[in-house]
C-alpha positions in Angstrom: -41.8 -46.5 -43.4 -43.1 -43.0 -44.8 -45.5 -41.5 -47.6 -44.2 -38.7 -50.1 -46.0 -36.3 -51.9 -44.6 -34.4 -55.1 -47.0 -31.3 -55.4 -46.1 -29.5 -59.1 -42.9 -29.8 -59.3 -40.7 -27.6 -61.1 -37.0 -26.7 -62.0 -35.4 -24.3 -64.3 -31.8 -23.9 -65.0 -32.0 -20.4 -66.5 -34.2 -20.0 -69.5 -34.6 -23.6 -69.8 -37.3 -25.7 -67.8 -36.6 -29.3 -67.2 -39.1 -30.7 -64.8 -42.6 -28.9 -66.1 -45.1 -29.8 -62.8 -45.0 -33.2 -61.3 -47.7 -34.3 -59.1 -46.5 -37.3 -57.4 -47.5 -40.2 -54.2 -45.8 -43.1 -52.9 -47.3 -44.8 -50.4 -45.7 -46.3 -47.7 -43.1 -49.0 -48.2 -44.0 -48.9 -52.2 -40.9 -48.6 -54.6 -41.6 -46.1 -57.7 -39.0 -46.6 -60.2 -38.6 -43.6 -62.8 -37.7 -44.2 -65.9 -37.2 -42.8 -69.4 -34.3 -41.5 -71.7 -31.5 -39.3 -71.2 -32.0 -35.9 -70.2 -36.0 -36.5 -69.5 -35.0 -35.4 -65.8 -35.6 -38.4 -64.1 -31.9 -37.9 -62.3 -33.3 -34.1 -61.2 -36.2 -34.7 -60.0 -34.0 -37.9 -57.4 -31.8 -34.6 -56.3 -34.4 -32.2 -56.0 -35.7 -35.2 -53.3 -32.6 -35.0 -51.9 -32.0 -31.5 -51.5 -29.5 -31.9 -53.6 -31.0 -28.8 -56.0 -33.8 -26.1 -54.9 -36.9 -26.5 -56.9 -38.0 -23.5 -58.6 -41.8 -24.6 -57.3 -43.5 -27.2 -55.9 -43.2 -28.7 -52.9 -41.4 -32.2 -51.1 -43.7 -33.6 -48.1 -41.8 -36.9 -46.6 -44.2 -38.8 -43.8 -46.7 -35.4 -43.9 -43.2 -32.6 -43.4 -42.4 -30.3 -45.3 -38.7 -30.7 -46.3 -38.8 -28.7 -49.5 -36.3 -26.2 -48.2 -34.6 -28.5 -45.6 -30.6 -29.2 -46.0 -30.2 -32.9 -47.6 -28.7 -34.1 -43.6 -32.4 -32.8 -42.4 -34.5 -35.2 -44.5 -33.7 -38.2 -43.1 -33.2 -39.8 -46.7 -30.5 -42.3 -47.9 -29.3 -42.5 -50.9 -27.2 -44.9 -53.6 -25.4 -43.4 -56.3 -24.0 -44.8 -59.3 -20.6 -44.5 -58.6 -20.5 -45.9 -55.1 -19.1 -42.4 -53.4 -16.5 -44.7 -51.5 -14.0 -43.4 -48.8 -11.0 -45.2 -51.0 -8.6 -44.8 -47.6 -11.5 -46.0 -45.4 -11.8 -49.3 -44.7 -15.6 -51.2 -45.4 -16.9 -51.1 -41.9 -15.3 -46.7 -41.8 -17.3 -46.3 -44.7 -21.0 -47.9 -43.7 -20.2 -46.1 -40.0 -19.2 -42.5 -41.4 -22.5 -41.0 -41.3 -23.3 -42.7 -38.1 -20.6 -41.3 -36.1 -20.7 -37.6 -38.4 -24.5 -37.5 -36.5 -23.1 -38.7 -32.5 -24.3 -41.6 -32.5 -23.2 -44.0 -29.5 -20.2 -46.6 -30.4 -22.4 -49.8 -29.7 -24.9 -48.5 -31.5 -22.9 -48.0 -34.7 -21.3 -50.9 -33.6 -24.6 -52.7 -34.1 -26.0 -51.0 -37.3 -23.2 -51.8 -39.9 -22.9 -55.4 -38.7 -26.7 -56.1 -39.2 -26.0 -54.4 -42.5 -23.1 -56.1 -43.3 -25.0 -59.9 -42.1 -27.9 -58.3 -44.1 -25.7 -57.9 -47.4 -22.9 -60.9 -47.6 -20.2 -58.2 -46.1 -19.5 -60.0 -42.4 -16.1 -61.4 -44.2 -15.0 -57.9 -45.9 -15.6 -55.0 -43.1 -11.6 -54.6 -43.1 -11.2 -54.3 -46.6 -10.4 -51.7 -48.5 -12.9 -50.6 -51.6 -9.6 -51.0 -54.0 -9.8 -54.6 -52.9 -13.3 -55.3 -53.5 -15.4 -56.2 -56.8 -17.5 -53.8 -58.6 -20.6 -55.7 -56.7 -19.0 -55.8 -53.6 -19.0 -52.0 -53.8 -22.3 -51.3 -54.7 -23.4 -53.7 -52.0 -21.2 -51.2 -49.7 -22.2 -48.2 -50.6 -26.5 -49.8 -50.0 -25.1 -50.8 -46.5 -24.4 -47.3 -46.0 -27.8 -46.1 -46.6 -29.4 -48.9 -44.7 -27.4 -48.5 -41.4 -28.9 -45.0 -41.7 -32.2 -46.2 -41.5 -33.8 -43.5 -43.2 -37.4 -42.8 -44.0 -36.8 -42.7 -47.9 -34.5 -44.3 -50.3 -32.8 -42.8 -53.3 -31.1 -44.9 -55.7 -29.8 -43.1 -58.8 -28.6 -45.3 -61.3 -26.6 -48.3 -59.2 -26.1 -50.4 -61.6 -24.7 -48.7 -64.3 -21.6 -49.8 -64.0 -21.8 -53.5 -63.1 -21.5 -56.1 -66.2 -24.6 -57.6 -67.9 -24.7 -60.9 -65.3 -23.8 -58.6 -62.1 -26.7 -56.0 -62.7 -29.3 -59.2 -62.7 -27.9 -60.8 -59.4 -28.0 -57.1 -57.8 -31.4 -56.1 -59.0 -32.5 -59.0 -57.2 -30.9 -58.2 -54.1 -31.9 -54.5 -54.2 -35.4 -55.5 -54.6 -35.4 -58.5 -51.5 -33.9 -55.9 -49.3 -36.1 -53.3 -50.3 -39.2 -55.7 -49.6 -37.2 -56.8 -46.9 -36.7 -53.4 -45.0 -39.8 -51.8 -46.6 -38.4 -48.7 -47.2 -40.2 -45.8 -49.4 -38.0 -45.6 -52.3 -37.0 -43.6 -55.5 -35.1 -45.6 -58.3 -33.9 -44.2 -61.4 -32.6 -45.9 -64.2 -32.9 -45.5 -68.5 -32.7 -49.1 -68.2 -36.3 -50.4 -68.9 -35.4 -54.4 -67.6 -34.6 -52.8 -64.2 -37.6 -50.6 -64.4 -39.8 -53.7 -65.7 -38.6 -55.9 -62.7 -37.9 -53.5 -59.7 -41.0 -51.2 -59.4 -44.2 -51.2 -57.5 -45.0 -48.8 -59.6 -43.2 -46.7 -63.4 -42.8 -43.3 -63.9 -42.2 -42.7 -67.5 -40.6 -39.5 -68.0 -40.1 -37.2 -71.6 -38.6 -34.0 -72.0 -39.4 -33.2 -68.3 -43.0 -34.3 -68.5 -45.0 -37.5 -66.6 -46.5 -39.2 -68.9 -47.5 -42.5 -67.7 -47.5 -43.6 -64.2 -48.9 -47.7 -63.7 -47.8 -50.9 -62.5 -45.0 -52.4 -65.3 -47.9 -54.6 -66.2 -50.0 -52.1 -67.0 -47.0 -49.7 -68.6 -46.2 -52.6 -70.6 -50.1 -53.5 -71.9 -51.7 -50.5 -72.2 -48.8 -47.7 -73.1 -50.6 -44.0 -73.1 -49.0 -42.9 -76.1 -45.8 -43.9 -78.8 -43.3 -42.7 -76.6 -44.2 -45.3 -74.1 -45.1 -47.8 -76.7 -42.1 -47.2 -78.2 -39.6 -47.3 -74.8 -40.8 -50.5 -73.1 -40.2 -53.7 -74.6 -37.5 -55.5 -76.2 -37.3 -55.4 -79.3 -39.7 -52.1 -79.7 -43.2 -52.2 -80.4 -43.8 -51.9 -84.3 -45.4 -48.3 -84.8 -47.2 -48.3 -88.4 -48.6 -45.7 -90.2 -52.8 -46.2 -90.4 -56.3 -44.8 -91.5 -58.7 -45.0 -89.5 -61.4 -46.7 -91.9 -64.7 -49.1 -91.7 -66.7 -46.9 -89.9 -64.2 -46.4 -87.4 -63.6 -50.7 -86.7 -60.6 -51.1 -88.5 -57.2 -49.5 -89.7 -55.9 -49.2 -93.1 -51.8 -49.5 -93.9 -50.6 -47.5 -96.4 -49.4 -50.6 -98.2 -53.3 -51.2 -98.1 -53.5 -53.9 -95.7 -56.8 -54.0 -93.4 -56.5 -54.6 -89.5 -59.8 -55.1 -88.0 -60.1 -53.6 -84.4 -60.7 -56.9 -81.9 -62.1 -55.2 -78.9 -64.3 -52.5 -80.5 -64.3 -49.3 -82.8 -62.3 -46.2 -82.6 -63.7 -42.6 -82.6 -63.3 -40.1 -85.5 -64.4 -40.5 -89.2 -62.9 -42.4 -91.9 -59.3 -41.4 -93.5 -58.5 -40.1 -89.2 -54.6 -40.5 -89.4 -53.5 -43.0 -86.9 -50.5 -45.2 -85.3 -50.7 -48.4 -85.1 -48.6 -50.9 -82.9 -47.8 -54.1 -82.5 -45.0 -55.7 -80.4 -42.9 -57.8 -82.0 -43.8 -61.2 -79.9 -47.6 -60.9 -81.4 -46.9 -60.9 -84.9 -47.6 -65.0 -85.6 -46.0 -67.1 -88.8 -48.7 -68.2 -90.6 -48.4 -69.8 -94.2 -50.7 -67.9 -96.7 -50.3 -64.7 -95.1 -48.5 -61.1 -96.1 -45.2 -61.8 -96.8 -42.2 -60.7 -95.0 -38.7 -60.3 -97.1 -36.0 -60.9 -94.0 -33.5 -58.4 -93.8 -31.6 -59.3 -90.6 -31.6 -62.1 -88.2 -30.8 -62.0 -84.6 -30.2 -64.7 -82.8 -30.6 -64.4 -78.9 -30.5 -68.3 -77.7 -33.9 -68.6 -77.3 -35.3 -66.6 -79.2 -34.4 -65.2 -82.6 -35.7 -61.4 -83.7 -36.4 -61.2 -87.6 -36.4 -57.7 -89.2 -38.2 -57.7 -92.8 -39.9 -55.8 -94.6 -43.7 -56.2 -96.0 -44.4 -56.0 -99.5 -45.1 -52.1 -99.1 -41.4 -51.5 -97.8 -42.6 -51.2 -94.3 -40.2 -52.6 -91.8 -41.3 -55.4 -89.1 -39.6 -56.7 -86.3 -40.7 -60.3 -85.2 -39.5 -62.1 -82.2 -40.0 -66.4 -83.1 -38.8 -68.8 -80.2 -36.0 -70.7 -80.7 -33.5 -70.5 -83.7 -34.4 -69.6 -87.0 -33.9 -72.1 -89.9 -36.8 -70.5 -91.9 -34.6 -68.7 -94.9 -35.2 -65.1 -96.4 -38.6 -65.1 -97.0 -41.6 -65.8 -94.9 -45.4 -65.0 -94.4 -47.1 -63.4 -91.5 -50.2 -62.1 -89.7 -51.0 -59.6 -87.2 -53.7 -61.0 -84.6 -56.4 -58.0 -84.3 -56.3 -58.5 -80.4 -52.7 -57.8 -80.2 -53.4 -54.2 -81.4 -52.2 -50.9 -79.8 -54.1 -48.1 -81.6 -52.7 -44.3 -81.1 -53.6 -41.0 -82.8 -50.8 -39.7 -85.6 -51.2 -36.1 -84.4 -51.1 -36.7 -80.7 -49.6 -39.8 -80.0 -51.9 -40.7 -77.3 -53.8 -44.0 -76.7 -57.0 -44.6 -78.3 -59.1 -46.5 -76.4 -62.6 -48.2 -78.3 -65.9 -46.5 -77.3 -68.2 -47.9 -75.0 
């Protein structure tokens, strides 16, 4: 097991910046999943780990070295990428022993890596297969044998599921994360998807547009988002963002359909008429006859639950999530619990929290 520290991080390709200073620490055996949407640079900042790219500053320190300028075979990191990188005329056990044998290492020994591997995976019955004869899961649990013969210090894993069907990419993020528990590895996962970021990580990094701007346990990601790109990224459906005043002496917010939400836990600094966001995620909003109405629009049924997208009497669009399936019809009334409130600033986006 190994520490790494990200000290202001940077990388340009040309004029344009992508990664603008990111300040970074994993302790040992903790797995920091990075996350956001395409082109935020979540997959360069996983190569400049690898060595993969040069970083135009910063600096990489893996277990207390330096390896911002080593070559990628130097840093004693593994990594998984999202289209397995198979050997296609190799068989499985060629492929999990390349490396092994590229860096001298003593036949038994190989020998003895790739089958605990292989015991370690499911893959005892497939070592003399070729990858054209194996399942898309199969191969992604090849290509992690690979990196886990190498035993490395750090673990990369860029994407891995990407290409694996809906019911496959549950069953392997629950093997990637028992192994990496199991091995306790350091490790780096990317993804854009925010189930596997929700489920796999110690610890979220939420990129946008090159920048960190919220790093927490998913718990805390998921409860207390720093601004509206966060609220707005995690959680399925998306939080609700509506347009507010601030109003009541800074306790409540005012919709412009005119509809008052009280503050729960406190008020909110800045005078009356302060422009604001306010969110709610869909799963707070409550039915409850005699409240504001809600004209339903679209019903989505998901088995269990069923998302409702309506609009309130001032046009503004809701999305509720009920349980079970809906029988309710096109209309129906609503409330928003006060507690269940995510207040932001309009200008900035960021999080306002109530004053103490």
């Amino acid at each position: 097991m190994a520490t790494l520290v990200i000290e202001k991080l940077r990388k340009s390709f040309g004029p344009i910046e992508v990664l603008h200073g990111i300040d970074l620490s994993l302790q040992s055996g903790e797995m920091l999943v990075i996350v956001g949407a395409s082109g935020c640079g979540k997959s360069t900042l996983l190569r400049l780990v690898a060595g993969l790219e040069e970083p135009t500053s910063g600096r990489i320190v893996l277990d207390g070295r330096d390896i911002t300028t080593l070559d990628p075979s130097a840093r004693d990191i593994a990594m998984v990428f999202q289209n397995y990188a198979l050997y296609p005329h190799m068989s499985v056990f060629d492929n999990m022993a390349y490396g092994l044998r590229i860096r001298g290492l003593p036949k038994p020994e190989i020998q003895r890596r790739v089958h605990e591997a292989a015991a370690l995976l499911g893959l005892e019955a497939l070592l003399a297969r070729k990858p054209r004869q194996l399942s898309g899961g199969q191969r992604q649990r090849v290509a992690m044998g690979r990196a886990i013969v190498r035993e490395p210090k750090l673990f990369l894993f860029d994407e891995p599921l990407s290409n694996l069907d809906a019911k496959l990419r549950v069953s392997m993020r629950a093997e990637i994360r028992r192994l990496q528990r199991r091995l306790g590895v350091t490790s780096l996962y990317v993804t854009h998807d925010q189930v596997e970021a929700m489920t796999l990580g110690d610890r979220l990094l939420v990129l946008h547009l090159g920048l960190p701007v919220q790093l927490a346990t998913p718990m805390e990601v998921f409860d207390r988002p720093a601004n509206t790109y966060v609220a707005g990224f995690i959680g399925t459906p998306a939080m609700n963002l509506l347009d507010a005043t601030l109003t009541a002496g800074g306790t409540a917010a005012r919709l412009e359909g005119g509809m008052l939400l009280p503050f729960a836990d406190g008020r909110r600094e800045g005078a009356d008429g302060r422009k604001l966001t306010v969110g709610i995620r869909p799963e707070h909003v409550r039915l409850e006859p005699g409240g504001v109405p809600l004209a339903i629009d679209l019903v989505e049924p998901l088995g269990s639950e069923t998302v409702l997208l309506g609009r309130m009497p001032d046009e503004t669009m809701l999305s509720v999530k009920v349980h079970g399936v809906w029988t309710g019809g096109e209309r129906t009334e609503i409330a928003i619990p006060p507690a269940s409130l995510h207040v932001f600033d309009a200008q900035s986006g960021l999080r306002l929290d109530p004053l103490r």
